[in-house]
C-alpha angles and dihedrals in degrees: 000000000000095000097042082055095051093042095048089047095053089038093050102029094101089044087058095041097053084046090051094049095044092054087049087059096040095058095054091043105124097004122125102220093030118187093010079077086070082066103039100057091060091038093049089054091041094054090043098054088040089062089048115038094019099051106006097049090028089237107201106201118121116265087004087186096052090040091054090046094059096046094051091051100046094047090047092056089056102035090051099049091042096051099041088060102063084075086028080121126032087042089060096040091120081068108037096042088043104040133017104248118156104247096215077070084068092054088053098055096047084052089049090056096047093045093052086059092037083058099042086049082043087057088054083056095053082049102050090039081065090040090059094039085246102185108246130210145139100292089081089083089068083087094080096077092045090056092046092049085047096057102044085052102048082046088055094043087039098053087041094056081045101060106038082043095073082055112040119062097201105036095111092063095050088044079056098057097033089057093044079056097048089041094067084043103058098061098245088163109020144039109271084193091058098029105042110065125222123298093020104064094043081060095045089053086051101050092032121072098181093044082056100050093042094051093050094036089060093035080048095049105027096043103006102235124096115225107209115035097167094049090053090042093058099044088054088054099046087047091053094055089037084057087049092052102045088043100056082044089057099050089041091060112023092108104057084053087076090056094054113041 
């Protein structure tokens, strides 16, 4: 199964990579600032979040703006891929019942997309870290294996909601609410360390992969240390077996996807 999975990514990459691009361009097509709404839209909701929990509700954590930044971007990268794959499917079902093509392939261009604007939003957090005279080291390199942790999970979660998606005609209403849950769980906008007492937030970090990624990526970015390597450790492994079941799900299954849909 390994090898089918390499040969069909090197095969379809570029594949993934000319559908991605066509859907950046899709999605600026008519609009008059294009691509600075990819911006806007974090920096909206960071403002936003800033006012009310930062002023309103006097939130003490340490470049609260920047803090808030990299949570949004990092949950909108996962939201978006998680929540585009319960129709991966059946909104691509002029392709799949037309053409073989591995679905998982779908997944990966959808994650391609997100993470060009993850990394773009990422750019307006270089710039703000200068802005507020954030000391910067190596530790912010520490940031690699978040991100690495951040992507094999998003692609299990991603190829999981696929799949259960072509059978299950309400799936997209109960994803919904379960990421609205996970998304005041995962300390967008305040400091699970400080917010969550013992034993609690140790449990929410354990359960919640996101919670987990955000924490270390500003700890990464902001002080240059990450503050639970095992636990990050651990959630990168799990993922990575997590990545080796769905997939073998997917390709078990992709043709009977056909059928249904």
């Amino acid at each position: 199964m390994f090898q089918r999975f390499v040969r069909d990514f090197k095969k379809y990459w570029p594949y993934a990579l000319r559908s991605a691009k066509s859907t950046l361009k899709a999605e600026v097509a008519g609009s008059y600032l294009n691509w600075l709404w990819w911006i806007l839209n974090p920096i909206s909701f960071m403002l936003i979040y800033t006012v009310i929990f930062g002023v309103i509700f006097k939130a003490s954590e340490q470049y609260f703006p920047i803090y808030v930044f990299i949570g949004l971007t990092m949950w909108d990268f996962f939201n978006h891929v998680v929540t585009h794959s319960v129709k991966m499917i059946k909104s691509n079902k002029n392709i799949v019942t037309k053409v073989y093509i591995p679905k998982f392939i779908l997944i990966v261009s959808d994650m391609i997309v997100n993470a060009i604007k993850m990394f773009i939003s990422f750019g307006v957090v270089a710039v703000m870290m200068i802005v507020f005279r954030v000391p910067v080291g190596w530790g912010i390199f520490y940031i690699l294996p978040v991100l690495a942790g951040l992507f094999m999970t998003t692609f299990a979660a991603g190829n999981l909601i696929m799949h259960f998606g072509v059978y299950i005609q309400d799936l997209s209403n109960i994803v919904n609410i379960v990421l609205r849950l996970v998304f005041y769980f995962t300390g967008i906008f305040y400091d699970i360390e400080k917010r969550i007492p013992v034993p609690y937030k140790y449990w929410v970090l354990r359960i919640n992969p996101l919670a987990a990624y955000i924490t270390e990526a500003r700890y990464a970015l902001l002080y240059g240390r990450i503050t639970h390597w095992g636990l990050l450790i651990a959630w990168v492994v799990l993922s990575l077996i997590l990545d080796v079941v769905t997939v073998r799900v997917v390709y078990k299954n992709e043709n009977g996807y056909v059928k249904v849909i």
